[in-house]
C-alpha positions in Angstrom: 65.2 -9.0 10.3 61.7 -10.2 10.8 61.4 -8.9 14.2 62.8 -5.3 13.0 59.9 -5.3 10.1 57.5 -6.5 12.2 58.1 -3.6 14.7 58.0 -1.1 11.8 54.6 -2.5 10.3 52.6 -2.4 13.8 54.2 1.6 14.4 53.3 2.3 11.4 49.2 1.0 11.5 49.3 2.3 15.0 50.2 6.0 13.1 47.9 5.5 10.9 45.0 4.9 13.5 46.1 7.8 15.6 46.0 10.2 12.5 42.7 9.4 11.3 40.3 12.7 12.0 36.4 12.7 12.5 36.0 14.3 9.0 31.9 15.1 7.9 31.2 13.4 4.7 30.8 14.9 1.8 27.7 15.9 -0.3 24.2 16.5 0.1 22.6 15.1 2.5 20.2 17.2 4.0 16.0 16.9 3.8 16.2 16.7 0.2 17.6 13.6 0.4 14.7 12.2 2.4 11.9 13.2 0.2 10.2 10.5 -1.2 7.4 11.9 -4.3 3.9 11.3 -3.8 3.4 9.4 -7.3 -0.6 10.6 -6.8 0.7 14.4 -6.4 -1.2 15.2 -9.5 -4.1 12.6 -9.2 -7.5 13.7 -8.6 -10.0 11.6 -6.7 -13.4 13.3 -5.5 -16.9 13.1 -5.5 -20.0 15.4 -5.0 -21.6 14.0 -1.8 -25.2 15.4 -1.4 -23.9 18.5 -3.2 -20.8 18.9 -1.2 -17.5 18.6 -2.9 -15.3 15.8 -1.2 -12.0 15.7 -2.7 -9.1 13.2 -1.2 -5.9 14.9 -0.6 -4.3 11.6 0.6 -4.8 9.1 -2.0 -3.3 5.5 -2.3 -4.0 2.9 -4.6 -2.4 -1.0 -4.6 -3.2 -3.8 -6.4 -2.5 -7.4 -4.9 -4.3 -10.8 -5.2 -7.2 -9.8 -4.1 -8.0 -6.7 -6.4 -7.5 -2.9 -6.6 -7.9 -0.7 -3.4 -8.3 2.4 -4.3 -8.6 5.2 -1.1 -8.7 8.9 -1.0 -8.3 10.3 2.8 -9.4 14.0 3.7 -8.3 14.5 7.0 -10.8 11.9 9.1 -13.1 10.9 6.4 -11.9 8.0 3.9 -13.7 7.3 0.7 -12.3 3.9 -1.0 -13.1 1.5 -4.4 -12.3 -1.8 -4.3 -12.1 -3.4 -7.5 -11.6 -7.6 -7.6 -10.7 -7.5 -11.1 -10.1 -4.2 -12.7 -10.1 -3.7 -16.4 -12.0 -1.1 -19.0 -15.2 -0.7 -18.5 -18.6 -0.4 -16.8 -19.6 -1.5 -13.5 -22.6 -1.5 -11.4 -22.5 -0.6 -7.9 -24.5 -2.9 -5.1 -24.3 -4.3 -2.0 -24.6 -7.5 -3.4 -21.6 -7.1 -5.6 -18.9 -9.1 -5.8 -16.6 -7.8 -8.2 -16.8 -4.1 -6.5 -17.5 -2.5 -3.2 -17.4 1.5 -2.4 -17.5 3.0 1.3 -17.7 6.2 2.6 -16.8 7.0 6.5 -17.7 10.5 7.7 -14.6 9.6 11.2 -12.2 7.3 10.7 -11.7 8.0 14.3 -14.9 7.5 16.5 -18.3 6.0 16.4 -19.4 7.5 12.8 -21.9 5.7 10.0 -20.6 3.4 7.6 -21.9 3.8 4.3 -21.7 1.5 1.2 -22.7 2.0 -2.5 -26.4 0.4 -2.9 -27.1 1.5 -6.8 -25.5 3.5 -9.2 -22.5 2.9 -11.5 -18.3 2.9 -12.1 -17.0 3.4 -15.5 -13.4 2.8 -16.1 -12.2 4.9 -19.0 -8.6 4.0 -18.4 -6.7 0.9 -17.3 -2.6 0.3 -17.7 -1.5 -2.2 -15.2 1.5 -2.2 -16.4 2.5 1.3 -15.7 -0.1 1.2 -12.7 -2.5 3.8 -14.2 -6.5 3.9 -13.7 -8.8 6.7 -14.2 -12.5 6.8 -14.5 -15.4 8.2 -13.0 -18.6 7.0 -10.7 -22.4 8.1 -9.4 -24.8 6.8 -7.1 -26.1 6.1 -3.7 -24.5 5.6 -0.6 -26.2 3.9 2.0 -25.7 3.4 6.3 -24.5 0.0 6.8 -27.4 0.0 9.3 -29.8 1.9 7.7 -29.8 4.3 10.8 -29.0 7.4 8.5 -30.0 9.0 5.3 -28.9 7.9 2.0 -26.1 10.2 0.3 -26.2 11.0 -3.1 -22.9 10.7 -5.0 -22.5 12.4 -8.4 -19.4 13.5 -10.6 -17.2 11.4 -9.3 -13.7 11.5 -10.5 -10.9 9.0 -10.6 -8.1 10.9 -12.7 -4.8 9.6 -13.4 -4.6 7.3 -9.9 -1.1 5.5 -10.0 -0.9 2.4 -8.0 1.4 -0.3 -7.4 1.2 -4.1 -7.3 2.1 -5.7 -4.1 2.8 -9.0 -4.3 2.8 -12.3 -1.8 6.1 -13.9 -1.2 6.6 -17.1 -0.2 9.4 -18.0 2.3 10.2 -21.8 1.7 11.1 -24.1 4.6 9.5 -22.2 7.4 8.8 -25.2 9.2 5.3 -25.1 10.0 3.6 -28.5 10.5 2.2 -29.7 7.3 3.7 -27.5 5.1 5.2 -30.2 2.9 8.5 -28.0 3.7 11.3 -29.0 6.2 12.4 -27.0 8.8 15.6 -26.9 11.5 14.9 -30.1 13.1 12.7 -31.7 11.2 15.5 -34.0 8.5 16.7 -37.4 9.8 17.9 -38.2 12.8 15.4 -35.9 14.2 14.2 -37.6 17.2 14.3 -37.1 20.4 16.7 -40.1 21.4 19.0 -39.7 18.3 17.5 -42.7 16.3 16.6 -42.5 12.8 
């Protein structure tokens, strides 16, 4: 009787394999489904540079241990803030500064000037970390890292609803580096070389 339901349970699967057809699946999945939203679509991040409007039409902003990075691309030339510990308020802009630093490169891509803010100032009129929110705005003097070009003047700058994220370090316990306090494979009793412990 065994034998006979055996038989019957392996036709059966074996009909059930055979049948099976190589249907699409179901639903939307075309682009759409791949878009992923800028969350600074709407931000605004520019600057008057010696009266020339620069405006960043690529703009990214995260937040990890080492402060805010905020950077606004337009095409070749990046403009970025860094911020060591953002909050409300007023900030002045040096070379000397630790808490802030703001550069300005004409070509990401070749052999162009770097400048860096020398004087001037950064107010921020709005901080939410915990929505990741900052806007403000900025002035002042950019200066070649060299000194081999001329100074640019930086006025009505605008940091306008900037969303950013916080990125954060994680640590992966027990990766076995010498040292580390942590044990690895291999490193437990019985861990030598002729067996002995």
């Amino acid at each position: 009787m065994y034998k006979y339901m055996y038989s019957f349970l392996v036709i059966c699967f074996s009909l059930s394999i055979i049948s099976c057809d190589n249907e699409p699946l179901e639903g939307d999945f075309g682009e759409a489904g791949n878009d992923v939203e800028d969350p600074n679509e709407n931000a605004t991040f520019e600057v008057n540079l010696d009266e020339t409007l620069y405006v960043g039409e690529d703009i990214t902003a995260i937040l990890d241990e080492d402060g805010l990075l905020i950077s606004g691309r337009n095409g070749n030339q990046e403009f970025s803030i860094t911020i060591a510990e953002p909050a409300t308020g007023n900030y002045e802009l040096s070379n000397s500064s630790e808490n802030i630093f703001v550069t300005y490169t004409a070509n990401r891509n070749v052999s162009q000037p770097f400048y860096t803010a020398t004087s001037g100032e950064l107010t921020i009129t709005n901080y939410n970390e915990e929505i990741g929110l900052i806007s403000g705005n900025f002035e002042g003097i950019l200066s070649e890292f060299v000194g081999l070009a001329e100074d640019i003047e930086m006025t009505n700058g605008i940091l306008d609803e900037i969303r950013f994220v916080e990125v954060t370090e994680v640590e992966v316990p027990g990766n076995g580096e010498p040292g580390d306090g942590e044990e690895g494979p291999g490193d437990g009793e019985g861990g030598g070389e002729d067996g002995e412990e």
